[in-house]
N, C-alpha and C positions, 0 to 999 in steps of 0.2 A: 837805414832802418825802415822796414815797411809798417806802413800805414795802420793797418788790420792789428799790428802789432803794440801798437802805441796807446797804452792809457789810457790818455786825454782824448785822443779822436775816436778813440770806441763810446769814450761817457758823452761826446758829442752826440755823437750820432744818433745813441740812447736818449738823449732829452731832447732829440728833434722831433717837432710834433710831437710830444708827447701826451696831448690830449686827444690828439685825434686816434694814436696807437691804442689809448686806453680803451676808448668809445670799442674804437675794433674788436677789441679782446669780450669787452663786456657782448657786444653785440652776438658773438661765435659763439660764447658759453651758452645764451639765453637760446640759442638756436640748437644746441644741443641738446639742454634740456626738453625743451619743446617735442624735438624729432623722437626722443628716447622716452619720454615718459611712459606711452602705452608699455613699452618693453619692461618697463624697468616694472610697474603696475602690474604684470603679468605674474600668474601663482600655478601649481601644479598641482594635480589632482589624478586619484586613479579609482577607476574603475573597475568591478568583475562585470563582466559582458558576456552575456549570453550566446554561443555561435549558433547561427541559424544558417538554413541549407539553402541554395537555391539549385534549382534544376529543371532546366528549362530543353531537355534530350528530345527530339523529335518537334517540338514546339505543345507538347503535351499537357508540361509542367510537371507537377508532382502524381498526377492520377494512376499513372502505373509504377512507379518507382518510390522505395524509401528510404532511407539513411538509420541506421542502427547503430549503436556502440562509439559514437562521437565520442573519441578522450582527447585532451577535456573536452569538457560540454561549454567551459568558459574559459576566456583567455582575460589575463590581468591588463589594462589597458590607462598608461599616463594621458591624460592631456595638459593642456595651457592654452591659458587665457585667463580673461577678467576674474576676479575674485567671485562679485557678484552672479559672473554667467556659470560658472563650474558649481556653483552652491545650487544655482538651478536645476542643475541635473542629478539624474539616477541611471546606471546601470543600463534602464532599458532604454535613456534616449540614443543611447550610441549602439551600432549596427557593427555586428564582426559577424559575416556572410563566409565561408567555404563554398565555392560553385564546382560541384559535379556534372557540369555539364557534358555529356558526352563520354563520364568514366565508365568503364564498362563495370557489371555486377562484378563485385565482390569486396577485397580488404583496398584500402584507398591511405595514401598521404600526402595531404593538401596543405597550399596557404591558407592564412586567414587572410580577408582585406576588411579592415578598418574604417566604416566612414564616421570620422568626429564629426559631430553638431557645426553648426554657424556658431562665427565667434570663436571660435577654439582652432589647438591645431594639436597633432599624434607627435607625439614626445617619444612614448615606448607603448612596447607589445610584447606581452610572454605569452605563452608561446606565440612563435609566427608559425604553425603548422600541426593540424590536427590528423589523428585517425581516425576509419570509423570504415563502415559496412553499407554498401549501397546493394538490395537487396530488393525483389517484384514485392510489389504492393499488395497485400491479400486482405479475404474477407470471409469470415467463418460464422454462423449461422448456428449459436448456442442457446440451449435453453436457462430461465434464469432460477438460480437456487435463490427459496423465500429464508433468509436469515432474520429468527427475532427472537424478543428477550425471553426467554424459558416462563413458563407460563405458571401462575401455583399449583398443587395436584389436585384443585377444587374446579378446575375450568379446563376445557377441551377448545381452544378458539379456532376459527377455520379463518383463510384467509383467501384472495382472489388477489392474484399478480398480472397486471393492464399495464403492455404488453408481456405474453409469456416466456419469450423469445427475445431477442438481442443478436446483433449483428457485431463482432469483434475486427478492425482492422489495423492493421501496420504492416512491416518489414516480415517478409514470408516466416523469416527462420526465427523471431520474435512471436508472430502469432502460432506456429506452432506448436509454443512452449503454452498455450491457455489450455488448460483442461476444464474451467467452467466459469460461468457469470456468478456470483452472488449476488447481493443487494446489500446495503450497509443495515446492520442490525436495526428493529425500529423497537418500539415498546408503546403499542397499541391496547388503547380503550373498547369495549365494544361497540361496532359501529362508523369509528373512525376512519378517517382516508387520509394517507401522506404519501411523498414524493419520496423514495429511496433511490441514492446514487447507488449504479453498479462497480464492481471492482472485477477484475477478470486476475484469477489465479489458475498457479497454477498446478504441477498433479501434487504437490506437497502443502498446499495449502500456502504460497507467498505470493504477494503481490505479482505481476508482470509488467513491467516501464514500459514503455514507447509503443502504448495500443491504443485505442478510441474504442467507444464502444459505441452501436445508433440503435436506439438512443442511448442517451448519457443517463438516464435515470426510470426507472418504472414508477407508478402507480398503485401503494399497497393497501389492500380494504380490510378492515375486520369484520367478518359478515354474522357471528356470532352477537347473540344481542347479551349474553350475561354467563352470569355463574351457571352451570350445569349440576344436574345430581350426581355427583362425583363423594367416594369415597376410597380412602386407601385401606389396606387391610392386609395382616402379616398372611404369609404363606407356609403351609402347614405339612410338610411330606408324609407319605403314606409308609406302614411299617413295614422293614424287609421280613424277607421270609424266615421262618424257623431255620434254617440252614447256613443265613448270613449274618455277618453283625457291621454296624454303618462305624469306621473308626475317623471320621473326618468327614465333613457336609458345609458347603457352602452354596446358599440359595443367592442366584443373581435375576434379578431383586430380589431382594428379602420381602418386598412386599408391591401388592402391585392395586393400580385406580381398576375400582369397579361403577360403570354408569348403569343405576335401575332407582326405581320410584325411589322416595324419600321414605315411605315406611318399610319398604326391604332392605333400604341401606339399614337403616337405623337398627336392624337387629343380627347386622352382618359385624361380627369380630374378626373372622379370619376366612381362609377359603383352601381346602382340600388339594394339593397338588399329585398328581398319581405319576411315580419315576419305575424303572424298571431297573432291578436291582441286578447287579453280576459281581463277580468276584474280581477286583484289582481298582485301580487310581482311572478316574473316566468322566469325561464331560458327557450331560445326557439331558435331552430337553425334557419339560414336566410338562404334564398334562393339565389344566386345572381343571375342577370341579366345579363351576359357576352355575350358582343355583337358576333356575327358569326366571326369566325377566332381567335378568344382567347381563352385563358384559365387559369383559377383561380389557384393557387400553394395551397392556402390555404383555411382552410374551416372557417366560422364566427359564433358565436353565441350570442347573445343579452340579459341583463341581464335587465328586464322591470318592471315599477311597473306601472298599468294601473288603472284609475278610470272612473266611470260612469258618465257621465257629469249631474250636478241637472236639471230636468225637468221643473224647473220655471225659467229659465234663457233661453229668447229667444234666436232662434240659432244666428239673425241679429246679438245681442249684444256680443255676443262671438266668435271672429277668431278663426277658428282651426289651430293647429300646423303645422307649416311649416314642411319640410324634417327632418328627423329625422335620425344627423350624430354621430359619434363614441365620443361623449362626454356627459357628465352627467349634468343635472340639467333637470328642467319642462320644 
């Protein structure tokens, strides 16, 4: 019978040395622990990260060339490491780069490369591979629209916009979508001066992404010191001819700001508009009648549908239409 096979000299064997095996075993765990702790300590975390471009064609950098239409514009990014070191971070310490170096103009699809923080390591990456538009760099030369808060019809405010002018630039086929600068709306005091950011839209009036503008902001003045002698006043059309009759009239504006001294406003109710009357449905501008010393802020125009009065209906029997003001019906 073999040895290996027997009982009794296998439980020998087993309690030989058996303090020093024990030490052994203890000794191997405690070094396992040891060597494994960091790992085992380690936690995961993910990030959305911003990809950013480099391009370095010609040894140039970015000055003639630019990137459009990056999809995504982030890729979802795991890492691991310390509990403590991943709490540290945000989004923007980690680096997810696309290099266009050397791609020639137009549609592109690229890796990303990833570089995680110290302390840490890339676990995952969604996507690993972006698109997007590499595209000449331009720069357009717009003048800037003053946007501000509508004023009351008691005040006429004048403004002065330092600079007038604005430079727009990005990706060729990006800035050619600007049709104009605006300024962010302000709502100025007389006399005031603030700092309005520009916005560069475009011919429908939306925003436009991935432009700059130089500068980033104007300079807006109110050079107006106060109230003006401002008055509004209904507008009053003149009567058609014996031959027509007015069956529909819409005055736009119904009434409009007159600036003159404070004792000729004050005995101003209304102001004479003179239209030229014809037979059918017709848009037609008014003349107004603003007495000497005024002057109209706004211009009016009249929206008419006129008929021919029937010829067997004596004039006696039918009054012709009174004044004819900014509201609608016969």
């Amino acid at each position: 019978m073999r040895r290996w096979l027997d009982p009794r000299y296998l439980w020998r064997r087993a309690m030989h040395n058996l303090p020093a095996k024990v030490l052994a075993l203890l000794v191997a765990v405690t070094l396992w622990v040891v060597a494994t702790s960091d790992r085992r300590a380690n936690v995961e975390q993910g990030f959305d990260v911003p990809v950013t471009v480099s391009d370095t064609t010609g040894g140039r950098g970015e000055g003639t060339r630019a990137v459009s239409g990056l999809t995504p514009a982030t890729v979802r990014v795991t890492l691991s490491g310390r509990r403590e070191r991943l709490q540290e971070l945000t989004g923007d310490d980690v680096r997810a780069v696309v290099d266009v170096t050397g791609v020639p103009e137009g549609s592109f699809t690229l890796p990303v490369t990833v570089e995680s923080p110290s302390g840490t390591s890339l676990r995952e990456q969604r996507p690993r591979r972006v698109q997007g538009f590499v595209d000449t760099r331009l720069g357009r030369t717009l003048p800037v629209t003053l946007s501000v808060a509508t004023p009351p019809e008691t005040s006429v405010p004048r403004y002065s916009v330092t600079p007038d002018e604005a430079t727009v630039r990005g990706p060729g086929r990006v800035v050619r979508e600007v049709a104009r600068l605006v300024s962010t709306p302000l709502s100025l005091a007389p006399g005031d001066e603030r700092e309005a950011a520009l916005i560069a839209l475009d011919a429908e009036g939306q925003p436009v992404p991935g432009v700059t503008t130089s500068p980033a902001s104007v300079t807006v003045r109110r050079l107006d010191t106060g109230e003006l002698p401002v008055k509004a006043v209904r507008v009053v059309l003149n009567d058609p001819p014996p031959g027509l009759r007015v069956t529909s009239v819409s005055v736009q504006p119904s009434s409009v700001r007159l600036i003159a001294a404070p004792e000729l406003l004050s005995r101003l109710r209304e102001v004479t508009g003179v239209v030229t009357y014809r037979e059918g449905t017709y848009t037609a501008p008014v003349t107004l009648r603003v007495p000497a010393g005024a002057q109209a802020l706004e211009t009016v125009n009249v929206r008419l549908t006129v008929e021919r009065r029937p010829t067997t209906t004596p004039p006696d029997d039918d009054s012709s239409p009174g004044p004819q003001t900014g509201t609608s019906g016969p």
